[in-house]
N, C-alpha and C positions, 0 to 999 in steps of 0.2 A: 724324518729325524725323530729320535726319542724324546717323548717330555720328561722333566725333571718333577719328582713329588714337590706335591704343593700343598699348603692349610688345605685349599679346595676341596681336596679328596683327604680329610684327615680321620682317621678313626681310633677310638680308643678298644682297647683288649683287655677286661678283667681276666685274665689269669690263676690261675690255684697251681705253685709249683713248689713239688715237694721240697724238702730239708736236702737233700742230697748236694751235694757239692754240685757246680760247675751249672745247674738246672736253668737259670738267669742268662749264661753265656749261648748256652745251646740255644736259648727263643733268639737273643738279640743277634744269635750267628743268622740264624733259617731267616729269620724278617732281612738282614744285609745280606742274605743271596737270594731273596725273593725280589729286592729291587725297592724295600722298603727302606725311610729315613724316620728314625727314634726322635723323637721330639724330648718327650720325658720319662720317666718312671718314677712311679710311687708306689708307697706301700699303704695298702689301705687295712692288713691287720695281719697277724703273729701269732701262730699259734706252734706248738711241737712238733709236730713231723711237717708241717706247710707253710708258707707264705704266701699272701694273696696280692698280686701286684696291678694296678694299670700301668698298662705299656702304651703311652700314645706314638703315633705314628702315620708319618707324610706318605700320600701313595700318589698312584697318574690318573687314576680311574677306578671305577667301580670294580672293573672284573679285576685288577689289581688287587683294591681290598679285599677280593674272595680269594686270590692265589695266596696272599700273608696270611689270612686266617688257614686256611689250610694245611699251611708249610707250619705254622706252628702247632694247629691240633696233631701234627704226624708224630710230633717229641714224645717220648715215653716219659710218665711220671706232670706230664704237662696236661690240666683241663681246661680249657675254655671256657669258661664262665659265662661271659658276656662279651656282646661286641657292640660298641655303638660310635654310628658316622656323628661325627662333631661339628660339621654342617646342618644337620639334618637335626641336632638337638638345639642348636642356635632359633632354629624356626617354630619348635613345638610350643602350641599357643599363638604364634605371631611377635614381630619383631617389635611393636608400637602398640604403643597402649596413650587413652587419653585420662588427664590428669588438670586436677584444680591447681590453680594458680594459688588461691586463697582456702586458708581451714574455712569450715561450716560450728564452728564450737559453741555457739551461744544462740538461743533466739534474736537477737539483735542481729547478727551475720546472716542466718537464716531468711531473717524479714527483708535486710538488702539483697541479698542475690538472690531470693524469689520473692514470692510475693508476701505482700501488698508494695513494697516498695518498688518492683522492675515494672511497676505498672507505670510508673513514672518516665525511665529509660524509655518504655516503648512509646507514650506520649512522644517525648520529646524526638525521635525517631520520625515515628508518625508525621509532625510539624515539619522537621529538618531532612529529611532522608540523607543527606550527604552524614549528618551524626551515626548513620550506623561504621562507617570507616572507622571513629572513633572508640564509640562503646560496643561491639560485638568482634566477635574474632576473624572478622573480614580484614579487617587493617591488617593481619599478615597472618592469613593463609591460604592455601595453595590446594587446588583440586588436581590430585592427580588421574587423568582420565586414558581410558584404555579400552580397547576391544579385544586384546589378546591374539591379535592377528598376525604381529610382526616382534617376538618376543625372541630377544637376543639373537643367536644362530637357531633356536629351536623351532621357530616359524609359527602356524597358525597353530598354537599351544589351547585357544579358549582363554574365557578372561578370567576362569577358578583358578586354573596352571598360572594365568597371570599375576596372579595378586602376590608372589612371595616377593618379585622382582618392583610390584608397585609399594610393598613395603618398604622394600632396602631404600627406593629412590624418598621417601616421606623420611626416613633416618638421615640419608645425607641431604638434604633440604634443613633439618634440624639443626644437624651437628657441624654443617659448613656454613651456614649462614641466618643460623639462628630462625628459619621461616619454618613453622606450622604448616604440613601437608597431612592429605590424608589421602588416599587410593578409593578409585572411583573407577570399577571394572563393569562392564556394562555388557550384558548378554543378548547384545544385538551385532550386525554389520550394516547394517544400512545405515550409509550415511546422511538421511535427512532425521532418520531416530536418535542419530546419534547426537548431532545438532540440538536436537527438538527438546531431549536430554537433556545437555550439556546448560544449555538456556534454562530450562526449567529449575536447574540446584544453582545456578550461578549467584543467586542472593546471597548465599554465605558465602562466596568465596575472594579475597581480594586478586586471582590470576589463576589461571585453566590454562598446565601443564600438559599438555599432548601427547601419550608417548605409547610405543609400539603398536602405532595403527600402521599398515598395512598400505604400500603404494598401488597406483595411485589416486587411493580415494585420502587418502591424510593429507594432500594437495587443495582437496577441498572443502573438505573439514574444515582445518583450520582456518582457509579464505574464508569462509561462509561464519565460521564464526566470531572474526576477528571482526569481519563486517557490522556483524550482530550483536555485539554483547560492548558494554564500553568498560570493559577491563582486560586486560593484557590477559592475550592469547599464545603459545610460546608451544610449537613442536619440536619437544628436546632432538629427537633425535632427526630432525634436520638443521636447526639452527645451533643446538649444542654442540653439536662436533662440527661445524662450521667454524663456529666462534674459536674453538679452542686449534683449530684447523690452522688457522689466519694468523693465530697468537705463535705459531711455530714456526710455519713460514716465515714473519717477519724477523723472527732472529737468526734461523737458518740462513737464510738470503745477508742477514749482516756477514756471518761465516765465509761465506762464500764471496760476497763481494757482488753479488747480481741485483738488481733494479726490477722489481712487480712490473713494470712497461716492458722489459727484456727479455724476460723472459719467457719457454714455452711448457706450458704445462698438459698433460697427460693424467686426464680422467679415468679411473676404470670404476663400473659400476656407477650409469645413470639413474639411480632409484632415489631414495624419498635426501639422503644427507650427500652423495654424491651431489646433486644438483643442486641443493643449498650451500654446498662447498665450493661449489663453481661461481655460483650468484656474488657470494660474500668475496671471493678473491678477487672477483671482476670489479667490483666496486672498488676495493683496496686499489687499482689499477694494472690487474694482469690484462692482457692486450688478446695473447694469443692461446685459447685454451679451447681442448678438442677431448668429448667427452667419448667413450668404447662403452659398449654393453659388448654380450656373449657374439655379437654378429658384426662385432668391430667398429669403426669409428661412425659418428652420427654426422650426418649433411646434408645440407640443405637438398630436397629433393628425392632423402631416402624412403622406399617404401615399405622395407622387412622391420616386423616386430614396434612400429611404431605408436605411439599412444599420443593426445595432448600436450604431454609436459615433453616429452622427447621432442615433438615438432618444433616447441618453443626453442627447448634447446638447441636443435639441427638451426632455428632461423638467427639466433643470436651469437655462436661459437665457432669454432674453426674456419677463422677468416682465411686461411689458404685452399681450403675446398679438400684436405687432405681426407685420401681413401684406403680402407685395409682393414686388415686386425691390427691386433694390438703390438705384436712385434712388425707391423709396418712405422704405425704411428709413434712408438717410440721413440725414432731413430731420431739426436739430437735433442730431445727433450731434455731441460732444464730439473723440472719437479715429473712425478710422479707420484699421483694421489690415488691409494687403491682403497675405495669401499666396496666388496665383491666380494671375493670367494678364494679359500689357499691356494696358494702355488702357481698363479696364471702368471707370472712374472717370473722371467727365466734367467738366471747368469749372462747368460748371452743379450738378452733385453738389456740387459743392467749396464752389460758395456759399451751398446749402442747408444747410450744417452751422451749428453753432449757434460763436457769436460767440471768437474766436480759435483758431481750429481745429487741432487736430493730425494731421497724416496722414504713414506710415508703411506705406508704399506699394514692397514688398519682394519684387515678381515681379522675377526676375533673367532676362538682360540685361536686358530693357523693362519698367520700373514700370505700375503701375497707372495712373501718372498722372505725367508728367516734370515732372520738379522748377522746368522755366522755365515749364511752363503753371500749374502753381498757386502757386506763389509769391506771387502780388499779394493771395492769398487766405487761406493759410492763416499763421498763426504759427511752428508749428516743422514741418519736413520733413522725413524721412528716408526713405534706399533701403537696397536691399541691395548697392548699387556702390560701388568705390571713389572714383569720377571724380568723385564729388558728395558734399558734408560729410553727416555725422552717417552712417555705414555702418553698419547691422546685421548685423554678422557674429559669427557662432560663436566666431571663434580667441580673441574675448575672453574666453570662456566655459570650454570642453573640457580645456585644460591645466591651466588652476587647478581645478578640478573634480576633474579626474581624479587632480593632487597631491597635491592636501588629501585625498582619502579613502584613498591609497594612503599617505599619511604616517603615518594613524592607522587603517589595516586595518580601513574602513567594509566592513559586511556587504552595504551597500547604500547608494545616493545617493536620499533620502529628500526631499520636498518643503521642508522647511524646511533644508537643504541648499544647495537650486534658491533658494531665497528671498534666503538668504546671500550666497551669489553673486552675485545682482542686485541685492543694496544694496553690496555691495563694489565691482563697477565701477560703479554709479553716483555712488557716494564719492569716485570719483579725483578727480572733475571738484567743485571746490570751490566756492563758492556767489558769488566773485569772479569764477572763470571762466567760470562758466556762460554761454550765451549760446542762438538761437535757432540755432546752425551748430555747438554744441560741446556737444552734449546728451552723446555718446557719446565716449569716449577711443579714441586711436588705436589699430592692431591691434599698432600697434610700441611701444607705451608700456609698458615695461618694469614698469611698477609694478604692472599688472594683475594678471598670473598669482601675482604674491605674497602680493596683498591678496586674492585669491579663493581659494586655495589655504588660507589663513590662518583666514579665515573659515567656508569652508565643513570644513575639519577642526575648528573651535572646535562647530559646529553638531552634527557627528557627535558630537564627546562631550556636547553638550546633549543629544540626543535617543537616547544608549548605543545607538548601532552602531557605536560605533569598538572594536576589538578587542584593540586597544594601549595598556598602560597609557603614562596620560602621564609617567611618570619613568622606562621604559623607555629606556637608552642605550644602544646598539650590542650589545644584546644578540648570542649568538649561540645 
């Protein structure tokens, strides 16, 4: 199926087109038969025989942008100036930058925020150690940490290639929920260095973000470090798309009219967020759920392609002993949850599931199955894209998450936490609004990161890992 242009691939074209009548229609004709969408035009200056324009403009992909530039250097009286990707200028320099709180204008300013005066903070530090939560930038913020191993759909990228991707995540940490990150790409794989690491910077940091390490050693990473360090440990990308996973399901299932104990759900893709999305639903109380890799359904006793965490799997899921691929195990299933790869979900799967179907079909760019082929089929549908309703994304999750336990100096973000959080955003969405296209709240809906922030700190002093007394005020 074709994709439609996106900002993603946006590029602008300084242009030089002559005075002659009609010169302006002939670019904007060639860019709308090259498959190009016009965003804007401007004029950036005027002279007698010329006019020099930027043409910005939505493409699908790079070789994309090279056919429009093309189509339009072939115009006679047309030159090309310039051409620059509007992604690609978004990044030059870096997305974040760090910045004082407070001017430095005076000696007096000077002598408190360095010396002779922090000689004093670090005394008291020294005496108190819990005082550094208060006075240093630990009280809220956030180690984004990486190996570069498991980066988006791009795979084992390096953690150089990593760091544009550990930027954007330190941006929405800021701008969704007010938390200080910083990206922490690490030019190892070994996971006891990475540990050894992680432990060694964790003084500054109030929580250590986990994100695209590679399964499955991110299984033990994060164990080994949550073990170890006594501040919140959190692998976005198993427990984030879990969280927001659960938050969809529970309104979906309102739609539909089915019960988490009744229903059967349909795993594809057992890697690092499949099986965190399995963990978290079982808890919520799904009963009967049977996870597929590439070699089909997992059970107890299998012995193709298995690893640790799969065995776990095989020994705790598909309590009917059910065997096949994937279009065996379909058949009758309630939900299907795809973290995998495009396309393994076929029309015909879709109509073997059992009667108002939910699917949740979350391989990024290309779903498991697009959303205009099952549509006739299924009840509620969701991706992990923007360009289509109900988006399973993280950002509704990570900020408020990472808030709430940094509010109340969680030792750790604990499963009923994760639970917290996924009734909180599913709560936005109020039982008037609900709809088959509004399962999920938007990632701009201001009200999220508050009610999950809210919640999941309410959670931490339910289950005493919050470290903070709650009538503590600005202590120091």
């Amino acid at each position: 199926m074709e994709r439609s242009p996106s900002d993603s691939y946006s590029l602008t074209l300084r242009v030089k087109l002559s005075s002659r009548a009609g010169t302006l229609g002939e670019v904007a004709t060639a860019i709308g038969r090259a498959g190009g969408d016009i965003g804007a035009i401007d004029i950036v200056s005027v002279a007698r025989d010329h006019i020099i324009r930027d043409i910005t403009v939505n493409t699908v992909s790079s070789e994309h942008e090279d056919r429009i530039v093309n189509a339009v250097k072939d115009i006679d009286g047309i030159e090309v100036m310039q051409v620059s990707d509007r992604t690609f200028l978004m990044h030059i320099g870096g997305k974040i930058e760090v910045v004082s709180k407070m001017p430095l204008k005076s000696r007096a300013d000077l002598s408190m925020a360095y010396t002779p005066g922090v000689a004093r903070v670090c005394e008291a530090i020294h005496k108190d150690p819990e005082k550094v939560f208060n006075l240093t930038i630990k009280k809220n913020t956030v180690a984004i940490v990486t190996d570069g191993t498991a980066v988006l759909g791009l795979g084992d990228i390096g953690p150089a290639a990593a760091l544009p991707v550990m930027e954007g995540k330190a941006m929405l940490f800021k701008e969704f929920g007010g938390v200080n990150a910083f990206p922490i790409c690490l030019s190892t794989k070994d996971p006891d260095e990475i540990v050894r690491t992680v432990k060694a910077i964790a003084t500054a940091f109030g929580g250590i973000n986990l994100e695209d390490i590679s399964a499955p050693r991110c299984f033990e990473i994060e164990a080994r470090l949550k073990e170890e360090l006594d501040i919140p440990v959190f692998h976005d990308d198993q427990h984030g798309t879990a969280v927001v996973v659960l938050a969809a399901l529970i309104n979906a299932l309102k739609i539909v009219g089915k019960q988490m104990s009744e229903i059967k759900v349909v795993v594809n893709g057992v890697g690092a967020a499949g099986v965190a999305c399995s963990k978290i639903v079982m808890a919520a109380g799904v009963r009967n759920i049977i996870g597929c890799d590439q070699h089909g359904a997992l059970y107890r006793g299998r012995k193709e392609n298995m690893n640790p965490i799969k065995e776990w799997y095989a020994n705790h899921t598909n309590p009917n002993d059910e065997r096949g691929a994937l279009s065996d195990i379909i058949k009758d299933a309630d939900v299907f949850l795809g973290l995998s790869v495009p396309g393994v979900l076929s029309v015909a799967d879709v109509q073997r599931m059992a009667t108002q179907p939910i699917v949740f079909a979350m391989a990024n760019p290309t779903p498991e199955i697009m959303p205009e082929d099952a549509a006739p089929y299924v009840a509620v549908m969701a991706t992990g894209r923007s360009d289509y309703p109900n988006q399973i994304n993280n950002v509704l999750c990570f900020p408020g998450i990472f808030r709430g336990a940094l509010a109340c100096r969680a030792r750790t973000i604990n499963e009923e936490m994760k639970l917290a959080a996924a009734n909180a955003i599913a709560a936005i969405i109020t039982d008037q609004e609900l709809h088959p296209e509004y399962i999920i709240p938007s990632v701009f809906d201001k009200r999220v990161a508050d009610a999950v922030a809210k919640d999941v700190e309410e959670a931490a002093y339910a289950t005493r890992v919050a470290r903070r007394d709650r009538v503590e005020q600005n202590e120091l």
